[in-house]
C-alpha positions in Angstrom: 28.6 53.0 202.4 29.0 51.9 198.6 31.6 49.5 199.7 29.4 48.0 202.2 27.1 46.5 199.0 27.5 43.2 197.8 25.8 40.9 194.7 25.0 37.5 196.2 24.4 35.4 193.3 21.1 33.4 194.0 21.5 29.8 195.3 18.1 27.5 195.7 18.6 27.9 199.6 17.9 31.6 199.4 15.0 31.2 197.4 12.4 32.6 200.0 14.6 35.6 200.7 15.0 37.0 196.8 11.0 36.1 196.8 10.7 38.1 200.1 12.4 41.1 199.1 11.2 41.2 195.6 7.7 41.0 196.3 8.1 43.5 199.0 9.9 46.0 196.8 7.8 45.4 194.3 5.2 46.2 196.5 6.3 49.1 197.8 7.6 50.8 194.3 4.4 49.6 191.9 1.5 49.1 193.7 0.1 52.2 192.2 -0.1 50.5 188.8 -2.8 47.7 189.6 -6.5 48.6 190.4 -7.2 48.0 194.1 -3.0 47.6 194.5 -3.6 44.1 194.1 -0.2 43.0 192.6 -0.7 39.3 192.2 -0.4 39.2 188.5 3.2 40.2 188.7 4.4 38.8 191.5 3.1 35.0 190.2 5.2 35.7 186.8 8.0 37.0 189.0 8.3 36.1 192.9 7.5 32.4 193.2 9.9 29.2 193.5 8.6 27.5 190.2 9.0 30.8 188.1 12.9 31.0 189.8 13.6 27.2 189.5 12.6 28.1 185.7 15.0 31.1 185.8 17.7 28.8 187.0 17.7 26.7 184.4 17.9 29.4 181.8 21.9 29.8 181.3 21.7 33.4 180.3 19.6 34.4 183.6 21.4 35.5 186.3 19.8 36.8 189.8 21.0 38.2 192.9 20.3 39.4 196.3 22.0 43.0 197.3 22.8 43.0 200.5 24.3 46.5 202.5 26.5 45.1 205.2 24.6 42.1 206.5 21.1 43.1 205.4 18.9 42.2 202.8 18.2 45.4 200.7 17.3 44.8 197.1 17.5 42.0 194.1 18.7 42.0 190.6 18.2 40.3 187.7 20.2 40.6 184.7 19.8 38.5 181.2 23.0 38.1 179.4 22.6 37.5 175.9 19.3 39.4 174.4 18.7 40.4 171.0 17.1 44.1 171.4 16.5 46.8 168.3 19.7 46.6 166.3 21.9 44.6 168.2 21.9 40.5 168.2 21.9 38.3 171.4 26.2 38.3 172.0 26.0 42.6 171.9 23.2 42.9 174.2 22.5 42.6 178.0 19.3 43.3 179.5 19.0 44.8 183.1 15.6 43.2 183.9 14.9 44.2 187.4 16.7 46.5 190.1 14.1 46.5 193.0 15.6 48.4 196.4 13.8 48.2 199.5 12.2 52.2 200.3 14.1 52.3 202.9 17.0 52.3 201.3 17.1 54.3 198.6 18.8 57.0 198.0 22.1 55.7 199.5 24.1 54.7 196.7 22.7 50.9 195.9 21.3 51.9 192.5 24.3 53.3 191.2 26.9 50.9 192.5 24.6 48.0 191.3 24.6 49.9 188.2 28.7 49.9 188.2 28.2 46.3 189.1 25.8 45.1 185.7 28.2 47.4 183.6 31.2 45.4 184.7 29.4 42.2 183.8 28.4 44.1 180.2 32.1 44.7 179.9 33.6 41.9 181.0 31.4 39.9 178.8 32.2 42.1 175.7 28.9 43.7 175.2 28.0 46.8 173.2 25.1 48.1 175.2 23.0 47.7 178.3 19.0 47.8 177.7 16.7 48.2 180.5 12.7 49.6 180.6 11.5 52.1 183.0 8.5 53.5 184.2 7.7 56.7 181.9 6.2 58.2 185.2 8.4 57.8 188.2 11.4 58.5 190.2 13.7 55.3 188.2 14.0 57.4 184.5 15.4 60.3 185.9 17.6 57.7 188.2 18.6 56.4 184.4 19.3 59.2 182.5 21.6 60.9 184.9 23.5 57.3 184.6 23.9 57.8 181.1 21.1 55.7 179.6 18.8 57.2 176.6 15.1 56.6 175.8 15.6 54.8 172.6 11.8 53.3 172.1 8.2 52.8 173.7 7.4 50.0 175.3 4.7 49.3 177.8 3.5 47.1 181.1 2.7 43.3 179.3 0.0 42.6 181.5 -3.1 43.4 180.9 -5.1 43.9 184.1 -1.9 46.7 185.0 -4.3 50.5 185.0 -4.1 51.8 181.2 -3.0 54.7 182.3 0.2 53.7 184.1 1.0 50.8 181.1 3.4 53.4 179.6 7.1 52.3 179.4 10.5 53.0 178.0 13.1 50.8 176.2 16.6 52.8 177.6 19.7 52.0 176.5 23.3 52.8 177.6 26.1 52.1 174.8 29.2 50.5 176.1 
């Protein structure tokens, strides 16, 4: 099935899918963090063709769609050059968002788009991979077992996000 996955890198025409998919991932993996599920802080800051006409502009942004044979399945979003703890902006890449429809989880898209961001990392000489996570959750234990490490606290940066599910962490994955 793994060979059936490909990274469509995001083109202003396929807008309205990534902001489909995202916000319905989204929806489907986080809702349980906002009082009355009411997600509309994140997905205005995330899902919406002014924040990705933004995004496009920024050269070290990169997003995609994942597709598993002709459908639509997930999106990814990857940051090229990031300055994180100890490691300046040319060492870094940061793994912003992996979002996979329910229904397809578990069949292998996580870790091959894993594989795929670590070939980027490599190709583009970097020392690690950073990423946060959920402390509660099924994605940290999806991490760990991929090699990343905790490496620091972070939390949810929004503040109407349920205090109780605002716990995050900083993982990283040296290269």
């Amino acid at each position: 099935m793994e060979n059936n996955i490909q990274f469509i890198l995001l083109k202003p025409e396929l807008y309205n899918t990534y902001i489909e998919i995202g916000t319905k991932a989204y929806d489907q993996h986080y809702k349980h963090l906002w009082p009355n599920g009411d997600t509309t802080t994140y997905i205005k800051n995330s899902f919406t063709k002014k924040v990705l006409l933004k995004e496009e502009k920024d050269e070290d942004t990169f997003l995609y769609l994942i597709k598993l044979n002709f459908e639509n399945v997930g999106i990814l979003k990857i940051t090229l050059h990031k300055q994180l703890q100890d490691y300046n902006k040319t060492d870094a890449l940061y793994l912003d968002k992996i979002y996979i429809l329910n229904e397809f989880s578990g069949k292998g898209i996580g870790s091959k788009t894993l594989r795929f961001v670590e070939q980027i990392a490599t190709d583009h000489f970097k020392k690690a991979i950073f990423l946060e996570s959920m402390q509660k959750g099924l994605a940290l234990p999806f991490y760990l077992s991929h090699s990343f490490s905790i490496v620091a606290n972070t939390q949810v940066p929004f503040n109407n996000v349920i205090e109780e599910e605002k716990p995050m962490y900083l993982l990283r994955k040296d290269l």
